[in-house]
C-alpha positions as CSV (number, residue, x, y, z in Angstrom):
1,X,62.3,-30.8,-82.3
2,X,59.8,-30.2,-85.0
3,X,61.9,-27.3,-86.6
4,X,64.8,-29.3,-86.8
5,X,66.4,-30.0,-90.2
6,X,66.7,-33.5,-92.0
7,X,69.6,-32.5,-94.3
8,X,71.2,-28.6,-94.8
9,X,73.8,-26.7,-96.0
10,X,77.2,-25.8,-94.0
11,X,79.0,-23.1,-95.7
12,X,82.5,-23.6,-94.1
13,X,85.1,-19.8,-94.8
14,X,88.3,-20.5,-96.0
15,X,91.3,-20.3,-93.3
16,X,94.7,-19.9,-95.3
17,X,95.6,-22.7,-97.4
18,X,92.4,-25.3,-96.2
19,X,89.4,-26.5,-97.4
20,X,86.5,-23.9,-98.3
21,X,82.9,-24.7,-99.6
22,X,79.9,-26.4,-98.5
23,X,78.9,-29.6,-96.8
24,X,76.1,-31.5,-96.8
25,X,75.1,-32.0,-93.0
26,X,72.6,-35.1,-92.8
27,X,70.4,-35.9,-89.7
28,X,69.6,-39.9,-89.8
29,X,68.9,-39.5,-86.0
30,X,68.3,-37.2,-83.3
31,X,72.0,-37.9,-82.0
32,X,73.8,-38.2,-85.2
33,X,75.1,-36.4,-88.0
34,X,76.8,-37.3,-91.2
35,X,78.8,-34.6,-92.8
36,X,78.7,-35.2,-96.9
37,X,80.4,-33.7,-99.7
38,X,84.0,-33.0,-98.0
39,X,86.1,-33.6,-101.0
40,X,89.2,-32.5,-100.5
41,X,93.3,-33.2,-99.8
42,X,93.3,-30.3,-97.6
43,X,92.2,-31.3,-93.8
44,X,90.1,-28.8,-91.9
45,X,91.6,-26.2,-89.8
46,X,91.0,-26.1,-85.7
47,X,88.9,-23.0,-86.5
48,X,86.9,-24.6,-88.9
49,X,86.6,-27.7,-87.0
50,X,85.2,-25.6,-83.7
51,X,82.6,-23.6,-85.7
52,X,81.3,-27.0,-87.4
53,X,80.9,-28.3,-84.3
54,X,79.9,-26.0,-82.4
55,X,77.1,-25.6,-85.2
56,X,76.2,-29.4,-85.2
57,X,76.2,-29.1,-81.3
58,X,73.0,-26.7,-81.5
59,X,71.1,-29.1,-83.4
60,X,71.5,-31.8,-80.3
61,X,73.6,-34.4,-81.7
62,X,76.2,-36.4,-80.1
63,X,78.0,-37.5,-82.5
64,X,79.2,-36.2,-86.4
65,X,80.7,-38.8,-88.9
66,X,82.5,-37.7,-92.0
67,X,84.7,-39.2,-94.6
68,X,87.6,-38.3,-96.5
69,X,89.6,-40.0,-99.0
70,X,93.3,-39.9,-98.2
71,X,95.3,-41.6,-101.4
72,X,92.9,-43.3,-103.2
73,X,91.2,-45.0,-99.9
74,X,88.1,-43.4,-98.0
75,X,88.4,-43.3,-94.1
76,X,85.4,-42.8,-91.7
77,X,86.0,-40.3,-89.1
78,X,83.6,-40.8,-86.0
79,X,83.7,-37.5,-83.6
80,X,82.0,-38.0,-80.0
81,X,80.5,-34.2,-79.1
């Protein structure tokens, strides 16, 4: 574990008409990451869904949180791996 990041960069591709840019992935434990900056109306796509976890997988965590705002109102999103 001594290689493994505190906080990087995600750089999700575009899919169609979805969300495309870069999230902030943060590491507050060895089991747990928080996904920031997803700020967007657009939901993610299966395929970009899979290759974010699939990523977040390799760094050992269990579980990703992230948070979008759906009409003026943020909701927390927990995701068991």
């Amino acid at each position: 574990m001594l290689h493994r990041p505190v906080v990087e960069q995600y750089r999700l591709n575009p899919q169609g008409d979805s969300f495309s840019g870069t999230l902030t992935l943060c590491y507050p434990s060895k089991t747990r990451c928080i996904a920031m900056g997803y700020i967007s109306v657009k939901p993610l796509t299966p395929h970009q869904m899979k290759s974010l976890v699939r990523h977040i997988k390799a760094q050992g965590c269990q579980t990703l949180t992230y948070y979008r705002e759906i009409g003026g109102i943020e909701h927390e999103k927990v995701i068991n791996l």
